[in-house]
N, C-alpha and C positions, 0 to 999 in steps of 0.2 A: 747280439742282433738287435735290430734296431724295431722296437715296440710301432703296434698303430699311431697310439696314443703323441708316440715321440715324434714320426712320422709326420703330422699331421702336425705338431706345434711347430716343427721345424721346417715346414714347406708356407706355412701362415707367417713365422715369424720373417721366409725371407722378402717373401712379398709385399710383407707391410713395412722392410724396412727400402722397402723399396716405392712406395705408393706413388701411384699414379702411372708404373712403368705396367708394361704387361711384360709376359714368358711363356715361349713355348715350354709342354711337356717335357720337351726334349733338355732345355737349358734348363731349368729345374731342375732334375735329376741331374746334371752334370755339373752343377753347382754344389747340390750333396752328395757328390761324388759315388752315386749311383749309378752306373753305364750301364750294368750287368739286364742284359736280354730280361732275366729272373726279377730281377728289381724293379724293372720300369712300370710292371703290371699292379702291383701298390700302391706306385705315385699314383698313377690316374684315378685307382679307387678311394685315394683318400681327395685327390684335386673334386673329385665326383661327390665325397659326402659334405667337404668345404661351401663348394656350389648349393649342396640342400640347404645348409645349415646357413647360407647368405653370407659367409663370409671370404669369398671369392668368387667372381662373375668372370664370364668367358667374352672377350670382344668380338666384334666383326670377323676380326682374322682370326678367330681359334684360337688365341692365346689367351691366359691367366691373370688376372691383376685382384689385389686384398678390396675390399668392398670395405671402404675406411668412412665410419658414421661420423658426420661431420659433426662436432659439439657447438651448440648455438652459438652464435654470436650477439652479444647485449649492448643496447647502445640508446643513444635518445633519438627520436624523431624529428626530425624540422620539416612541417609540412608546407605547401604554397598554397595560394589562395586556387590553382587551377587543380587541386586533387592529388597531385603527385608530393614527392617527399625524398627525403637523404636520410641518410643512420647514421650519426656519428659515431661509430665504436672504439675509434683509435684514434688516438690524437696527433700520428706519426700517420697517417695512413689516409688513403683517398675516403670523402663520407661514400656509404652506398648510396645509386638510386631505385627508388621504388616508385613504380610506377603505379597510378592509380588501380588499377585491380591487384597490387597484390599489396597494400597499407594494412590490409585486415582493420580497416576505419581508424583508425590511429588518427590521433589529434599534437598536434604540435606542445613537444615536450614532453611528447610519452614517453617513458623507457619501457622499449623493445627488444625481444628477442629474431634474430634473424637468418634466415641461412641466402648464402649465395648460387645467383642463377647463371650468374656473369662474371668471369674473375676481370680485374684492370686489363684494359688492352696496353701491351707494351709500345712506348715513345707516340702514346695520345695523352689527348687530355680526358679521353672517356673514362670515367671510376666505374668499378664494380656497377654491379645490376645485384637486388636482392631481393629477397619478399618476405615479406612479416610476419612469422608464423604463432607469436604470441604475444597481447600485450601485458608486459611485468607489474607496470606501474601507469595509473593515469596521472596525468601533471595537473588537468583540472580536477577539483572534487568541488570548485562551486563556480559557479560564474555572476561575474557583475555587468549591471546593464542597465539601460532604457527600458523597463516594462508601457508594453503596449498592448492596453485592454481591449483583446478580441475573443468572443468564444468561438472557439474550436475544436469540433468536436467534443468531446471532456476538459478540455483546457479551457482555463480564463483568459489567457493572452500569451503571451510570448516575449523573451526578452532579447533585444535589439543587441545582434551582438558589432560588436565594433573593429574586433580585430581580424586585419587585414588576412590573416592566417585562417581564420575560421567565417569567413565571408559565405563560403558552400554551405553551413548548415544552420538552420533553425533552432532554439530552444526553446519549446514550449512549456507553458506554465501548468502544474498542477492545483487542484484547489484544495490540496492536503496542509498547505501552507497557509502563509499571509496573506490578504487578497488587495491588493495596493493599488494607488491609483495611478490611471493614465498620467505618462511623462516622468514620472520617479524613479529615481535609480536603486537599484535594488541590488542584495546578493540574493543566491539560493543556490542552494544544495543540488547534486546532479544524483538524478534516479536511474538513468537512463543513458547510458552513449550509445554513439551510431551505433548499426548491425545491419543483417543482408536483408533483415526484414524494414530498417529504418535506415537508409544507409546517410542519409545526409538530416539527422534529426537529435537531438535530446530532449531529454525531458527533465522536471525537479520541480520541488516546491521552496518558493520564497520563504527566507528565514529572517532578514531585515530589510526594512527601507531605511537607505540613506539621507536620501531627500529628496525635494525635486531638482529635475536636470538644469535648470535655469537658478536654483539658489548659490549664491558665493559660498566657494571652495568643496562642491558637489564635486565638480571637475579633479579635483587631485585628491579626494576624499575616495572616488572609485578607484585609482592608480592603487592607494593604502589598499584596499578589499583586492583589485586585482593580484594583488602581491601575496596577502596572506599577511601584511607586515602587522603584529601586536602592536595596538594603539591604546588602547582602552586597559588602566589599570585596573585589575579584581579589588572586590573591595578589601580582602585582609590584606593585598600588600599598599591600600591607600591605608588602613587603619594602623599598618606595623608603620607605615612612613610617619604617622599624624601624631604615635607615640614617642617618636624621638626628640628629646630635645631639641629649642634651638641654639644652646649655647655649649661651648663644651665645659662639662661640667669637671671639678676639683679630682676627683679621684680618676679622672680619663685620662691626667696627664702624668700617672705615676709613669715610672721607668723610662720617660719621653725625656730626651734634649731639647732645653728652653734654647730657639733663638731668635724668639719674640725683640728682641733687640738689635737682630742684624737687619738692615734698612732694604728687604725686600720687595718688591714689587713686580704687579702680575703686568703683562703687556699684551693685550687681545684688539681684536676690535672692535667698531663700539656699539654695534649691537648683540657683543657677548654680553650675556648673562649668568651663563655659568662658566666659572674661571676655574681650573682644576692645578694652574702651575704657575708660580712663581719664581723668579729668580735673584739674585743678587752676586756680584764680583767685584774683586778690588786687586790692585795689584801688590804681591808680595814683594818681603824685603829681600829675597833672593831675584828678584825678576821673574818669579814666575806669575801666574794669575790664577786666583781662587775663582771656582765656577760654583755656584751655588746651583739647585734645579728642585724643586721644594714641589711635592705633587699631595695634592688634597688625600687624606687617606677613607677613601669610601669602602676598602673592605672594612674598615671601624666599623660601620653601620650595618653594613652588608653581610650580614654574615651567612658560613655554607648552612645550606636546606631550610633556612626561612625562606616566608613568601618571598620578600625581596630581591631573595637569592636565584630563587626559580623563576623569577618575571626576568631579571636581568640576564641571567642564561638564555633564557626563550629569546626574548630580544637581539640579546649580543651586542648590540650598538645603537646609535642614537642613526636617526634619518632626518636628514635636514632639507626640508621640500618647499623651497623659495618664499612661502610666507608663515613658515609653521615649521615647528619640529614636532619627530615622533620619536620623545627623551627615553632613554633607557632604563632613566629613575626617577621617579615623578619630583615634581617642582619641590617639593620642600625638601629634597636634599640636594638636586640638583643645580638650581638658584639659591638655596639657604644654608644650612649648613656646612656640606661639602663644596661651594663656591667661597673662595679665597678672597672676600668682601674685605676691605680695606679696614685697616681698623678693629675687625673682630680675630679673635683667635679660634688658630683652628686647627684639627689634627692634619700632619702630616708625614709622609712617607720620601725619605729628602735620598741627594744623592751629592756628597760635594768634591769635587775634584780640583787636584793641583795641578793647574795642567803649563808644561815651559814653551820656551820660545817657537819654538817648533810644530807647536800644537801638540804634543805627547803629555797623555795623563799619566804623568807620573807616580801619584798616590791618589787615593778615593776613599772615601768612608761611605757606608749606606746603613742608615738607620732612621726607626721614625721620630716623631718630632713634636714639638707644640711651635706653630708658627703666626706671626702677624705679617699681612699687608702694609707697606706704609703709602703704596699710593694704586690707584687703579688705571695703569695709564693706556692708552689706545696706540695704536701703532702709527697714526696719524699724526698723535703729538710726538712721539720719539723721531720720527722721520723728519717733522718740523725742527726738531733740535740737530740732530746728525746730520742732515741733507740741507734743509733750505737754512741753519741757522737762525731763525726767527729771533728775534730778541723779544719779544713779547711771551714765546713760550719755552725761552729760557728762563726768562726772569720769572717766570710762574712755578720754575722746578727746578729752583738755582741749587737749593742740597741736595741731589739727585744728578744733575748735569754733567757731574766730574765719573759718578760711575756708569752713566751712560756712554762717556766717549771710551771709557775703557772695555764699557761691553763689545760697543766693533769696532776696536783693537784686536779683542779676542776673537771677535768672531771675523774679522779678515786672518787671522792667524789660523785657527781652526778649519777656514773654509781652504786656505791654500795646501792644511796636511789630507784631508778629502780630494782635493787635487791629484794631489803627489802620486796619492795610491789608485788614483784613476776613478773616482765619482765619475759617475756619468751625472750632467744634469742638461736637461731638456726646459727649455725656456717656451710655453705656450701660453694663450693668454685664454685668462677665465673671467668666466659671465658673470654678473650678479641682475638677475630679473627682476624690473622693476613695477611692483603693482600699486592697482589703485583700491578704496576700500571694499571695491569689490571683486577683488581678486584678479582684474582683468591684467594685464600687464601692458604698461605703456612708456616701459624703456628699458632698453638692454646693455648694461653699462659695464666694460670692460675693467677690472677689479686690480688696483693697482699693489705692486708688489715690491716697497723699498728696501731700504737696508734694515728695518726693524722686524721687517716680517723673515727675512734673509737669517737675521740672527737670532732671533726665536729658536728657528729651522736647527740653525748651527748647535745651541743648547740642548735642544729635545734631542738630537740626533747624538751628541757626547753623550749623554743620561742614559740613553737603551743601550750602546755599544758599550758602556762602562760596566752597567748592570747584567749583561748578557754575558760579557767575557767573566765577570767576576765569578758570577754560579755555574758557567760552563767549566771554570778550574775547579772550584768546587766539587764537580764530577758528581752532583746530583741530579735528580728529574727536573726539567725545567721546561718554561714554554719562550717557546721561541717563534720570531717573523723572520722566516728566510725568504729569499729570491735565488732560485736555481740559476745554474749559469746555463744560456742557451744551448737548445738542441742543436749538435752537430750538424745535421742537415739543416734547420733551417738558417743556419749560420754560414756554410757555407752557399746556400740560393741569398742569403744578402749579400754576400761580398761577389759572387757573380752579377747578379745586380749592378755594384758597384762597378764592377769592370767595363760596365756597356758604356758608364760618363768619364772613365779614367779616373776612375778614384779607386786607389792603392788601398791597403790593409799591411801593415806593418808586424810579423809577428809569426808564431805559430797557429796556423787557421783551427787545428785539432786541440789547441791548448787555448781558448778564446779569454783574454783577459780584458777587464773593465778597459783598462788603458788601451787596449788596444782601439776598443771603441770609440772610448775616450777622443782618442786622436783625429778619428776620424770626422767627430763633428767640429772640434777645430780645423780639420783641412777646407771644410766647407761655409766655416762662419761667414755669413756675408752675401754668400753665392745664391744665384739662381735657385741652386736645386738644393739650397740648405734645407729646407722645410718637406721636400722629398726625400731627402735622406735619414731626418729625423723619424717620418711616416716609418719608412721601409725599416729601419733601426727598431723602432718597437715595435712591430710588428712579428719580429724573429724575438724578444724578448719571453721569456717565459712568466709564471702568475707568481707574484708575491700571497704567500698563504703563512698560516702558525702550522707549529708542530712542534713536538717534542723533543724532534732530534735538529742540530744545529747543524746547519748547512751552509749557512752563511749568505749574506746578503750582495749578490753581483752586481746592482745597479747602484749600493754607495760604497762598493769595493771596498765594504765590511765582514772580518772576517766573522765576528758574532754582534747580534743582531735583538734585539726583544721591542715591545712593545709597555713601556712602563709609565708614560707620560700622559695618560687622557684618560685617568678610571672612571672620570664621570660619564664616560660616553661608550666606552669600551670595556665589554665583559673580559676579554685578555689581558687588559690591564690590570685591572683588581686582582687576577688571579695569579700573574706576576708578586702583586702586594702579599698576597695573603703567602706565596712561596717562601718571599722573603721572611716575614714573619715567621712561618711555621719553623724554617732549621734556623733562625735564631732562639728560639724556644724549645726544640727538639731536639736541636742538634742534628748530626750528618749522619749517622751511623745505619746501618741497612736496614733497620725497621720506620725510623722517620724516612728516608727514601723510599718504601715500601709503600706507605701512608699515598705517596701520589704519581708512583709509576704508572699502574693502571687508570687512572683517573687523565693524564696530559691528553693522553689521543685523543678522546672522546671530545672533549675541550676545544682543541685544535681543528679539530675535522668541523664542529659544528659552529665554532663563532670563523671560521673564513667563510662556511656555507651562510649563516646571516650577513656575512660583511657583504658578499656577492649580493644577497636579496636586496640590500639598503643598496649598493650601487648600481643595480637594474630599477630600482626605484626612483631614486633622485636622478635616475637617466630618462626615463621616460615622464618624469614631472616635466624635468626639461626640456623635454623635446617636444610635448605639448605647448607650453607656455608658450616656447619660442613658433611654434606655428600659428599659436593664438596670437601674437604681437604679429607676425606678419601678415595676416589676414589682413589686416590694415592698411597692408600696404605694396596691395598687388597694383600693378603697371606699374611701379617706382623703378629703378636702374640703379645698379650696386655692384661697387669695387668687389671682385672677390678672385681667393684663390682657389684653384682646383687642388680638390684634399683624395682624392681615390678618383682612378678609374677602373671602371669595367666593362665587360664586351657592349653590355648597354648602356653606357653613357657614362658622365660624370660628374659624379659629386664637386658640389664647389661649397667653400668658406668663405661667409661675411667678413667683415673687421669685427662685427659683434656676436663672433662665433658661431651663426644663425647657419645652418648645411639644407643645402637642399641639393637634386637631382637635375639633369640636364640630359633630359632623355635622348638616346639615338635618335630618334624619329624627329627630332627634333631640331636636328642639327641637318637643314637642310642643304647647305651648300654645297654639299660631298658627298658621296660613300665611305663610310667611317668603317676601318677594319682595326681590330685590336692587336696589337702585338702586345703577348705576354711577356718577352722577354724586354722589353723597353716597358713595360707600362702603361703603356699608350696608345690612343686611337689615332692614324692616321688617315688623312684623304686619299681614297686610291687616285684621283686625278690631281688634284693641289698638292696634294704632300705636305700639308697641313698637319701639323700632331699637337697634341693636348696631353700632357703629362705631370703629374702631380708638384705641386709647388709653383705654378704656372701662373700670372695675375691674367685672370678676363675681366670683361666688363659684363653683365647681366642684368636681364630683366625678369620680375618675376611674376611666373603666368599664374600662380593657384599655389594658395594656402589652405591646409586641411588640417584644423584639430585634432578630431578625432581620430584620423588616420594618423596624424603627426608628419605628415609631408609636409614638404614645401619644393616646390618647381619652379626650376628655371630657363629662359632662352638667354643664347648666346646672342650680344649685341654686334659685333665686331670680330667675328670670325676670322675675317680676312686679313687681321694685324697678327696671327699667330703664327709662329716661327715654320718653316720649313725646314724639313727633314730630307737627308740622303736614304733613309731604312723603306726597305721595301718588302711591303708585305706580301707574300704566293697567293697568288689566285685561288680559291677552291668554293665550288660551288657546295660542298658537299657541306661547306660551312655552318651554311645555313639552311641544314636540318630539310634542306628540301619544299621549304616556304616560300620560297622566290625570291625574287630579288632587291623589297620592297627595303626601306632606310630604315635600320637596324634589323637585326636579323635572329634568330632565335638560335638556341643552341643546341642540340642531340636531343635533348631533352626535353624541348618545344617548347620552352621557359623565358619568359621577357626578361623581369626584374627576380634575380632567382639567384644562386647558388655558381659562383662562379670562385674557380682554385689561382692559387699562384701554383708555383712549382714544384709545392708539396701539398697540395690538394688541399690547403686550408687558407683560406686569407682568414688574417690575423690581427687584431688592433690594439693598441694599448689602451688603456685606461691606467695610464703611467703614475703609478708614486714618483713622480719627478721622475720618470723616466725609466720608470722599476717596476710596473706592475702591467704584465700583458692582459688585457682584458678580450678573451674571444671574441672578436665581431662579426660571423657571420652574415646574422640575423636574413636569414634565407628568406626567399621573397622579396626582401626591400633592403640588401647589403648599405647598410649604409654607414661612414666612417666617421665614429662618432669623436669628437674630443672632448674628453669628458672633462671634468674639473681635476685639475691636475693634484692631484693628492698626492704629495709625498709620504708614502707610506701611509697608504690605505686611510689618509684621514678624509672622507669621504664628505665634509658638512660645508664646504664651499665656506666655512669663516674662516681658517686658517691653514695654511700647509705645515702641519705636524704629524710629527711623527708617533 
């Protein structure tokens, strides 16, 4: 006979595996195959002490359903400057929104926990509704600013906050701190976040003045302090740096291969200073070609749990911010020793492959090295030998010039086997900001990219694919730079996409291969909508990150992948170095494996998470600078393309990369409605549409530093193509605000939070074309191009990998 106890887990369990449905009494027991008159009178006393005990509730109609406790949901916050906010929790999934009473005061970049009030309404564009119910983590713990000396009440003043996100609240100054003067920028510590008694307020005491607001390079000096970025070396790892030799000394080079004699030379541009990699090639007596790839060996110095060690951890990478870098290893190893100076010898961690016709590496050696420089040359002059043939800067590097032309030999060889297997590469052009001594910037010079910098590219990119497959047969621990292959949906919302211009996809959609891609931007070289199909293409790309386990890299349609080429800049590199080392001195066997299984994660997880901080940094240097240069040069009129649209307007591109906004309200000739599935804003009466890759003409109304905007008006509207697509009427559109030019969304949000067809727009911040970088940036969506870093090399001097 069937117990209470059983009774009662088996009327619980079927309701819960039923949740959400309800049941009568009746189908209950007819489910447990209880019918019996005698039976029925238990169900209801155990449905009766379920209901005490909350865990089954009776509906409207009298039926049963399990009372299922929802478990939080954890997510980040993006708040808008008007009070309201979204949850990112899923990265496959609509953001929630939260409306201003239920944030629980949450600041943009909180990580929050949440429950839902609103599930997704199905075939809208409406996401969840949710409310806040705890905050996990604050994203500030100091704020930098403009202090402005006022007392109030207990405060000495208050610090001017600037971001466009946190415009609603005040932070007032305590006088537990520093007491600074008017106009200086300061950090300080938060004592205080919003609450129901404060709700638009903090509080903290200043802990440093930076300088004054008006001093050179104050301005990207705050952007460092906004960030959190490590600038400032402790003094034991300046004193451990100041102790190292600057030569390498006699006993450094036991058990090293001398090839202080092969005719190497580093090729950078010319304002490197720190050169981490050299090469040399010749062509062998089989026809094949020797690739030499010779990388400064900085885990030599670096060793694990010195200061060194832990500053360059902390760091993770060098930050390169248009008049300054913030180096990862202070100058005298990073210019001195470990810089591959012409002439000096110096350790190195080499990698040499035989690679044939075909571009197949055929054999490879990896060991480290004692190496020389024999020249320092710039990519300037190599391009002048290869490309324009100069005879002046031939004849200046006439024993060198024979294995110049054989390097791109190789490296048109190489780049045609990256071809084969379907590289994607994405052709954008990058900025170099030009300042003056005092910081201002007064020109913005598009950074050119020949065949020397191309074959650079080509070597670095052989050298980690060499190095990566090598210790992946190996079947050790290792660290690795993968690029997932895109998420199925958002791969198939790009090739729907495609289908609206007639552009095909060749292939299995569920099985997305590079090449397929690949193809794809060959069917459009040329075209109109090339540079919108590029957008939309990284956009559905997913993040190049490190990790442990090999995954393999989709965007150069490699199947293993590392990061071995830039120790002086990059903490995953040295740590590649020191791999290699460790099991040639250990050996493979399950204890030397052992030594750094647990160790990769940690590694992986935290130098992507600095790589991300350095590229939100040198993004927003940028995007200041370039609103500082254009300040200059409002009323002026400028070629440009349209790089994003959204329900409020659109973003357009300079020739000098420079983005600004083109608000609805702004575009007065029409009624602008958005079609998501095109992309585009059309005229409901003209039929006018503006869709990404589009050239307009532009004027521009207002440049904002500190906000980092820049705005534009459309000069020539009425040269824009007409469209057959026709948008539905619905007033319900717009939110109920009337009918006024542009128009607000659900959510009552101007410059806000708007989805493609997977509730996330999405942007790259491309390793040539490999690396998605989220772009929301809610509030002010704006569609950044960032410096194209092939493979997360983030310093705007070079594209390495």
């Amino acid at each position: 006979m069937t117990t209470n106890n059983n009774l009662k887990e088996k009327i619980l369990a079927h309701l819960t595996a039923n949740a959400g449905m309800s049941f009568s009494a009746e189908r209950i027991a007819h489910h447990l195959g209880m019918t019996d008159a005698d039976q029925f009178t238990p169900i209801i006393q155990e449905l009766a002490q379920l209901e005490r005990e909350k865990k089954v509730q009776v509906t409207d109609q009298g039926e049963f359903q399990a009372v299922i406790k929802q478990q939080p949901l954890t997510g980040v916050f993006h708040g808008n400057d008007k009070g309201f906010g979204f949850v990112d929790y899923d990265p496959d999934l609509d953001d929630m929104y939260i409306n201003p009473d239920h944030t629980l005061h949450a600041l943009n970049g909180d990580t929050v926990e949440v429950k839902v009030l609103r599930t997704a309404k199905p075939g809208s564009d409406q996401g969840p509704e949710g409310q806040v119910t705890r905050i996990v983590e604050h994203n500030y713990e100091q704020m930098v600013g403009e202090f402005k000396q006022e007392t109030v009440g207990n405060y000495i003043g208050e610090i001017l906050l600037k971001d466009k996100k946190l415009s609603q609240f005040r932070f007032f100054v305590t006088a537990k701190g520093l007491k600074p003067l008017d106009g200086q920028i300061v950090t300080a510590t938060i004592e205080t976040y919003p609450s129901d008694e404060s709700p638009q307020v903090l509080t903290g005491a200043v802990t440093e003045v930076i300088g004054d607001k008006d001093e050179p390079g104050i301005d990207i000096m705050s952007v460092i302090y906004a960030h959190d970025v490590p600038h400032e070396f402790p003094q034991e790892v300046m004193d451990q740096a100041n102790s190292i030799p600057l030569h390498v000394l006699p006993e450094e080079k036991k058990g090293r291969r001398d090839i202080t004699k092969q005719p190497l030379v580093t090729i950078d541009a010319i304002e490197s200073k720190d050169l981490d990699d050299a090469v040399v090639a010749w062509k062998m007596d089989n026809g094949h070609y020797h690739l030499g790839v010779h990388i400064a060996d900085v885990s030599h110095y670096v060793q694990p749990g010195t200061p060194l060690d832990r500053e360059a951890f902390k760091r993770g990478t060098s930050v390169y911010l248009t008049d300054r870098v913030v180096p990862m290893l202070p100058k005298r190893l990073s210019n001195g020793i470990c810089s591959l100076n012409p002439g000096e010898e110096r350790l190195a961690m080499s990698c040499e492959m035989e690679i044939d016709e075909q571009g197949r590496i055929v054999k490879h050696d990896i060991f480290q090295s004692v190496m020389k420089s024999h020249a320092r040359m710039t990519y300037k002059a190599v391009n002048r030998i290869l490309e324009a043939h100069d005879a002046k800067t031939i004849k200046q590097y006439q024993e060198l010039v024979p294995m110049f032309e054989t390097m791109g030999e190789l490296h048109k060889i190489l780049l045609k086997s990256r071809k084969r297997r379907g590289a994607i590469d994405f052709e954008a052009p990058e900025a170099k900001i030009i300042v003056d001594d005092k910081g201002h910037p007064i020109d913005i010079q598009l950074r050119e990219r020949g065949l020397a910098e191309r074959m650079i590219e080509s070597f670095m990119l052989a050298a980690n694919e060499t190095v990566a497959e090598h210790y992946f047969k190996e079947h050790v621990p290792f660290l690795y730079r993968i690029h997932e292959t895109p998420d199925t949906d958002r791969v198939k919302s790009f090739i729907d996409f495609l289908s609206v211009f007639g552009i095909n996809v060749h292939g299995d959609i569920n099985n997305i291969k590079p090449k397929m891609l690949q193809q794809v931007l060959k069917d459009v070289a040329g075209k109109p909508e090339e540079q919108m199909v590029q957008v939309m293409m990284l956009r559905s790309m997913q993040q190049a990150k490190y990790a442990d386990e090999e995954l393999g890299h989709f965007g150069l349609g490699a199947k293993y992948y590392t990061h071995f080429t830039s120790p002086i800049r990059r903490y995953p590199d040295d740590t590649v170095h020191r791999l290699i080392k460790w099991y040639d001195q250990h050996g493979k066997d399950e204890s030397a494996k052992a030594h750094w299984r647990e160790k990769l994660p940690e590694i992986a997880e935290h130098t992507s998470v600095t790589e991300r901080r350095g590229i939100d940094t040198e993004r927003d240097v940028d995007s200041m600078k370039k609103a500082e240069y254009m300040e200059d040069h409002v009323g002026e009129t400028f070629d440009a393309v349209v790089s994003s649209v959204m329900k409020f307007g659109l973003f357009v591109e300079l020739e000098n990369t420079v983005e600004g906004l083109i608000h609805i309200s702004v575009m007065k000739d029409d009624f602008y409605e958005y079609s998501e599935k095109h992309l585009a804003l059309i005229g409901r009466r003209s039929h006018r549409i503006f869709q990404i890759g589009q050239p307009v003409k532009v004027k521009l109304l207002r440049a904002d530093k500190d906000l980092r905007e820049v705005d534009f008006e459309l000069i020539n509207p009425e040269t824009a193509p007409k469209t057959k697509i026709r948008i539905p009427h619905n007033d319900d559109r717009r939110g109920g605000r009337g009918r006024g030019r542009g128009w607000r969304n659900n959510n009552g949000e101007h410059r806000g939070h708007y989805r493609n067809t997977q509730g996330k727009w999405r942007h790259s911040n491309e390793e040539n074309g490999h690396q998605n970088n989220r772009q929301i940036n809610r509030g002010q969506t704006r569609h950044h191009n960032n410096s194209r870093d092939h493979e997360g090399n983030n310093n705007r001097r070079r594209r390495r990998h």
